[in-house]
C-alpha positions in Angstrom: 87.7 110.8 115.0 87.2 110.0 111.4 85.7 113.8 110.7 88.6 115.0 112.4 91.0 113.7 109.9 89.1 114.1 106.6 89.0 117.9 107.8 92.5 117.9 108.5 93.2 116.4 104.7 90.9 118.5 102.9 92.6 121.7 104.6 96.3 120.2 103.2 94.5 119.0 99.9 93.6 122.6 99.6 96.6 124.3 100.4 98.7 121.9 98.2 96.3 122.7 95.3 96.5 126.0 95.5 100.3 125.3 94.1 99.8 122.5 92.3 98.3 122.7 88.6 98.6 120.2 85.8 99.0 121.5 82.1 99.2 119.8 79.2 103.1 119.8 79.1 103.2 118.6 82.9 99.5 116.4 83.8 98.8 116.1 87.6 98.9 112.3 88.7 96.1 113.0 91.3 96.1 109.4 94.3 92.9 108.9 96.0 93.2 106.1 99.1 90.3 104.2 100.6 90.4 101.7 102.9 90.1 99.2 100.5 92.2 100.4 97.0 94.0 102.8 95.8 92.9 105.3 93.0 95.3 106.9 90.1 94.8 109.6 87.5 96.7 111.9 85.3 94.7 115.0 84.8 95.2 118.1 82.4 93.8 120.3 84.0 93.7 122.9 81.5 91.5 121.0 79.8 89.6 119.0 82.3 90.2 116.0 80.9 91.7 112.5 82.6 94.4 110.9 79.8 95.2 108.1 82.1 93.7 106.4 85.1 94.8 102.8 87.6 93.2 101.7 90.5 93.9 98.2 92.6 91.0 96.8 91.2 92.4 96.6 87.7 95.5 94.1 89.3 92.8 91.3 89.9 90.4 89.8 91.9 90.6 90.8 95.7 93.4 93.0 95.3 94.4 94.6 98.7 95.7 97.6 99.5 99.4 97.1 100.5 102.2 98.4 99.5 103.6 95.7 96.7 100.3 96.5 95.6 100.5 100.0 95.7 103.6 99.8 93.6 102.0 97.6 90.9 99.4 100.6 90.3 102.1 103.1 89.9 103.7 100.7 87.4 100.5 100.4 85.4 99.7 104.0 85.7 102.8 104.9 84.4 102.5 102.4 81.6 99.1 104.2 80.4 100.8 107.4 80.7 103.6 106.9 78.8 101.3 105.5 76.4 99.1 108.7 76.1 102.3 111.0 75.3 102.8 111.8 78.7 106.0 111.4 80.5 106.3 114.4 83.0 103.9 114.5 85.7 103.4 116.8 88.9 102.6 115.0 91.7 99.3 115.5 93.5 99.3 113.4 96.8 96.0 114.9 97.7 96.8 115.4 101.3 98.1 111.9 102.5 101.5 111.7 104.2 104.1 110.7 102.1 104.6 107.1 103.1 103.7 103.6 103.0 101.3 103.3 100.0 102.1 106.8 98.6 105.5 106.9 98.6 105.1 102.5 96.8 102.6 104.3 94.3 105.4 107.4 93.5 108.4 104.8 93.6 106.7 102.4 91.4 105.8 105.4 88.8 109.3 106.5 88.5 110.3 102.7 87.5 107.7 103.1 85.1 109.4 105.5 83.6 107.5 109.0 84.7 109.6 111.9 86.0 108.7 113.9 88.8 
């Protein structure tokens, strides 16, 4: 069941990325899920560099993926962003549905103070 869904996601990655391209004017915040954290960065991809990345394990020790959680990391990420010069972003979900811990990342980035 598990390959199932990975193949399903990597054909929607795909086809989202296809459309979706960071520049320097406009990085790509690029989420990564596991079962156990969530994974943040803000890529320029003209350049192939990461100026800003957040994960759950930076909140502290045993930090679980839920969705006050998830929010936290989209505050921090957008802290680190706004610190680098970036305050425009295109949103890369990276295939995941847009709910539960996505949408709390994206919600929690735009009280940061990222547009999107």
């Amino acid at each position: 069941m598990a390959g199932k869904n990975n193949e399903r996601r990597e054909r929607i990655k795909m086809g989202v990325r296809k459309r979706i391209n960071g520049t320097t004017e406009r990085p790509r915040l690029s989420v990564f899920r596991s079962n156990k954290g969530l994974f943040v960065q803000v890529i320029d991809d003209l350049k192939g560099t990461t100026l800003a990345s957040a994960s759950t394990s930076e909140l502290g020790v045993k930090a679980k993926l839920n969705i006050e959680n998830s929010k936290n990391v989209g505050k921090k990420i957008a802290e680190k962003a706004l610190a680098s010069g970036v305050n425009t972003i295109v949103f890369d979900r990276n295939g995941y549905l847009y709910h539960g811990n996505i949408k709390a990342l994206a919600e929690g980035a735009r009280e940061g103070g990222l547009k999107f």
